[in-house]
N, C-alpha and C positions, 0 to 999 in steps of 0.2 A: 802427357806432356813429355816434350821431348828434347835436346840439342847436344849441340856438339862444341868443343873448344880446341883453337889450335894458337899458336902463338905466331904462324905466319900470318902476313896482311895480304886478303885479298888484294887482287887486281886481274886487269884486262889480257893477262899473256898467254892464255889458250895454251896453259904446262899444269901439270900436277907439280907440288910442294911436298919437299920433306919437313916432317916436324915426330920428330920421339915421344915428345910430351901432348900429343893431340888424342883427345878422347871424343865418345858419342855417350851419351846417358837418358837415364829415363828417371822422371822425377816418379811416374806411375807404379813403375816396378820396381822401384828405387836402385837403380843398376847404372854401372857404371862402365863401358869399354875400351878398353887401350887399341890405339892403333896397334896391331901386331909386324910381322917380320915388314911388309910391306909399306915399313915408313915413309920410304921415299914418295910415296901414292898418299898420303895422308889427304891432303884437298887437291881439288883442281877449280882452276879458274879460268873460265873462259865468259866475256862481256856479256853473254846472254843466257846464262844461268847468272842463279840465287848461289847460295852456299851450297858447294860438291862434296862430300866427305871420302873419300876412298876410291883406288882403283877401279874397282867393282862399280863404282858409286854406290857406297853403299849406304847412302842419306844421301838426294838430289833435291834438292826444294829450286823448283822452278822460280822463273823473277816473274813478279804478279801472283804468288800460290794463292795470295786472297780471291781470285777470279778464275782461276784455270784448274782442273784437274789429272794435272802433266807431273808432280810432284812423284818420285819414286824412291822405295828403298830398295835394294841387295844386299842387306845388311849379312855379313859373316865374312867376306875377301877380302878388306884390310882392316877390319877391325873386330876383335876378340869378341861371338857370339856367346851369352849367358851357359853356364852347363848345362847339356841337355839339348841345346840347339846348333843347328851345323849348317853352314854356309850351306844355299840353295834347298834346305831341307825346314821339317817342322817337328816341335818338339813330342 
């Protein structure tokens, strides 16, 4: 299990959001990620995506994830990868 929290309010503007305090976590691995330098990229919203987390996007959940398997991570480009793991890489 998995999610992310930011304290910007989605919407339809097709811009990424800055937020300092937005993270990604994993209840499974019990972990926790800070958005890193690329705050400003923290989520992006655009009307036909689900919740975007990162520049990279590096958490995408497509709108409808319950029926489609369009959902992706990139996780590590704006937000801080576990020790041991590196953006585009495996541990």
């Amino acid at each position: 299990m998995f999610g992310g929290y930011t304290e910007q309010n989605w919407d339809q503007s097709s811009n990424y959001k800055s937020d300092a305090n937005a993270f990604l976590f994993s209840v499974t691995y019990e972990s926790k990620h800070p958005v890193n330098s690329n705050v400003g990229n923290a989520i992006y919203c655009l009307s036909s995506y689900g919740p975007t987390f990162g520049g990279g996007h590096d958490l995408n959940v497509k709108d409808k994830a319950n029926a489609t398997r369009d959902s992706y991570s990139n996780f590590g480009h704006s937000y801080t990868p576990a020790s041991g793991w590196t953006y585009g890489g495996n541990a």
